[in-house]
N, C-alpha and C positions, 0 to 999 in steps of 0.2 A: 180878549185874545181868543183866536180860535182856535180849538184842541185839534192836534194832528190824528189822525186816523190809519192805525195800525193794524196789519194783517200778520198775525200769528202763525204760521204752518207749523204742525208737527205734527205726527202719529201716533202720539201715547198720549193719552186722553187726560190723563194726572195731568203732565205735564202743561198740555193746552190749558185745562181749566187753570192752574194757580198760576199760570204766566197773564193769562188774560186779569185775573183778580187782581194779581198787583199792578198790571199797567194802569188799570181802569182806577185804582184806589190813586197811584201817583198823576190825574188828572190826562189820561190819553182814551180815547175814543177805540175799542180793541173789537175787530172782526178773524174769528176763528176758523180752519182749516186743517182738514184731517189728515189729505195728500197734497200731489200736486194737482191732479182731476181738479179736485174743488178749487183750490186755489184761483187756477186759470178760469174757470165759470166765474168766483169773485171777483178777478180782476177784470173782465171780460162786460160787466156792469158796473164797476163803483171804481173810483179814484182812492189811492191810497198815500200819505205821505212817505211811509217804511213799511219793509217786509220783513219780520221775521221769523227765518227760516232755517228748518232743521235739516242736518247734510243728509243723517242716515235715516231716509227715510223708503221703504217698501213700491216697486217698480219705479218712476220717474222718482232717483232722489234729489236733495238741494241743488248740487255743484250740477246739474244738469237742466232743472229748473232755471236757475238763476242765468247759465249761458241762453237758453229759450226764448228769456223775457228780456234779456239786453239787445235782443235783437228786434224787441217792438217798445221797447219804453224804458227811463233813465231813473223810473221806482228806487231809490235809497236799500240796497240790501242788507242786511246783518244776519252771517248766519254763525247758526249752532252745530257744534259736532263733537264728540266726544274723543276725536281723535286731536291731537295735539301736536302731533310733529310738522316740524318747516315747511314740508313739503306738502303736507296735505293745506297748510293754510294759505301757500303758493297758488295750489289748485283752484280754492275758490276766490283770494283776490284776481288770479287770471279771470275764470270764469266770469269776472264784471263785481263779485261785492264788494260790498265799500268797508265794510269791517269783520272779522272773526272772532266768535266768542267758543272759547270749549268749555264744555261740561268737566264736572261741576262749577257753576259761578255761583256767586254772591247776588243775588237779585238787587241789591246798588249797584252793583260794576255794570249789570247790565242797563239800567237806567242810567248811568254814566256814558256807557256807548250810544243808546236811544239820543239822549240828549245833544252828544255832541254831535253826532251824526246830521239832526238834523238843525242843529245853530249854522251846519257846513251848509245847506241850503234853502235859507231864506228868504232868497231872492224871487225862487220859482213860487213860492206861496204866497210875494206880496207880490208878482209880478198879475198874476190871473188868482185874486181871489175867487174858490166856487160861491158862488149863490146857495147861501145856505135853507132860503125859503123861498119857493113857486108860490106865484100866484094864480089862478087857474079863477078868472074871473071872481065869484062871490066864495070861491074853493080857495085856500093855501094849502102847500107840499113843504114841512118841516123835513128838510133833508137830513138831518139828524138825528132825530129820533124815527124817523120814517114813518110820522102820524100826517093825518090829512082831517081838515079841520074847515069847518060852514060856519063862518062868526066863531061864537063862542062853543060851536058844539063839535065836541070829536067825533068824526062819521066811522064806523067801524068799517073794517076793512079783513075779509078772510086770509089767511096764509097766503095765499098763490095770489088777491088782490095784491097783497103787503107786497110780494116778491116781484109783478108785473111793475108796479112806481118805481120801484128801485131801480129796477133795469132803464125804465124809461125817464125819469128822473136823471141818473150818469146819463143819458146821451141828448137832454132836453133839446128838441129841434133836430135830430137826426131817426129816418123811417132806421125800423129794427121788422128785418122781415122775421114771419111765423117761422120759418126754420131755426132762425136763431133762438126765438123767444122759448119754444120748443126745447134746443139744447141747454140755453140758462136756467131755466128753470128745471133743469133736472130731474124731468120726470118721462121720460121718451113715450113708458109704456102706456101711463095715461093722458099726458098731455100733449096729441097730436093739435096738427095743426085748426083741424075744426073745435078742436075743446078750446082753442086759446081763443079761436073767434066768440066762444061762449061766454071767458070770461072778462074779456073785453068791451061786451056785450052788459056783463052786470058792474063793470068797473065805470063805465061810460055813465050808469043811470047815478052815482054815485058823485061825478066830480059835472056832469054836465046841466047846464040848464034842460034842453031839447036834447035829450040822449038819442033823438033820429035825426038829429043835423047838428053832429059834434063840430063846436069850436078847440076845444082844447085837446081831446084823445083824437087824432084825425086818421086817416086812409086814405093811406098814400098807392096809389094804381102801379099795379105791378113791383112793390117796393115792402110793401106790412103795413107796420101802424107808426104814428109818432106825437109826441106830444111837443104840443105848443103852448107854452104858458105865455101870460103876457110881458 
């Protein structure tokens, strides 16, 4: 069976960490999130089954988030708020979520809602299973643990390598121009567009046979980069 892959938002760090610990403990795949900024850069590369997400959180919070992203994708929402009354939970079923949990809960209620929530949509996970493994000629891309592997040997891969597959990995077959690559990755101040060509550059000698006449990492004219597995 394959584990669904949850996105956490919250802004109190505690709480991120032991929400992720017990997902991850009751067999869920859990990616973390501080605001909404991150969040959208997250969602912006990787495919997620649910979102769970905190209302009050610091400049863009939940209930404005969650109206944002109903207007580019039908991501499963659960959010968290501390507030409790009708009207606030009005708010964010309008805004598009599919359930409301307020603080404090019982960490089973909340895997009660995770659960059912997504039993409500199993149609869309067996309609388009993701390909959980790229094969990249004599190269494989574990898209879940986000390891890249030559036969039997794990090829190491730096942070910003690990962070460029990911990105290219969610959109396998589709060019991701340097501007973008640039913004998801998160790093504006150092990661201009000629540094991505650099590491592009050592990401390519990594997964290619001929890393000066890429098959797999390509260059697309006028467009960026894109991978093409087979």
């Amino acid at each position: 069976m394959i584990e669904a892959h949850l996105l956490v938002v919250d802004d109190d760090e505690r709480i991120r960490g032991l929400l992720q610990k017990f997902l991850v403990r009751n067999g869920y795949l859990v990616t973390v999130a501080r605001d909404a900024g991150q969040a959208r850069k997250l969602l912006a590369g990787l495919e997620f089954d649910l979102i769970v997400l905190d209302v009050m959180m610091p400049g863009e919070d939940g209930i404005a988030l969650t109206r944002a992203l109903r207007k580019q994708m039908q991501t499963p929402i659960l959010l968290l708020t501390a507030k409790g009354e009708a009207a606030n939970r009005i708010e964010g079923l309008e805004a598009g979520a599919d359930d409301y949990l307020v603080k404090p809960f019982e960490p089973k209620e909340l895997l009660l809602r995770v659960g059912a929530i997504l039993r409500r949509v199993p149609q869309a996970r067996a309609a388009e299973p993701a390909p959980r493994v790229l094969h990249l000629g004599g190269v494989r891309y574990d898209l879940d643990r986000g390891e890249l592997w030559r036969g039997t040997d794990l090829v190491r891969l730096t942070a910003t390598e690990a962070a460029l597959m990911r990105l290219f990995a969610a959109a396998a077959g589709e060019a991701i121009s340097r501007e973008r690559l640039v913004a998801d990755l998160g790093r504006e101040e150092a990661a201009q567009e000629r540094a991505v060509d650099v590491q592009i550059t050592r990401l390519r000698r990594k997964i290619e046979d001929d890393p000066k006449a890429p098959r797999y990492l390509q260059t697309v004219r006028g467009e960026g980069y894109m991978l093409a597995p087979d």
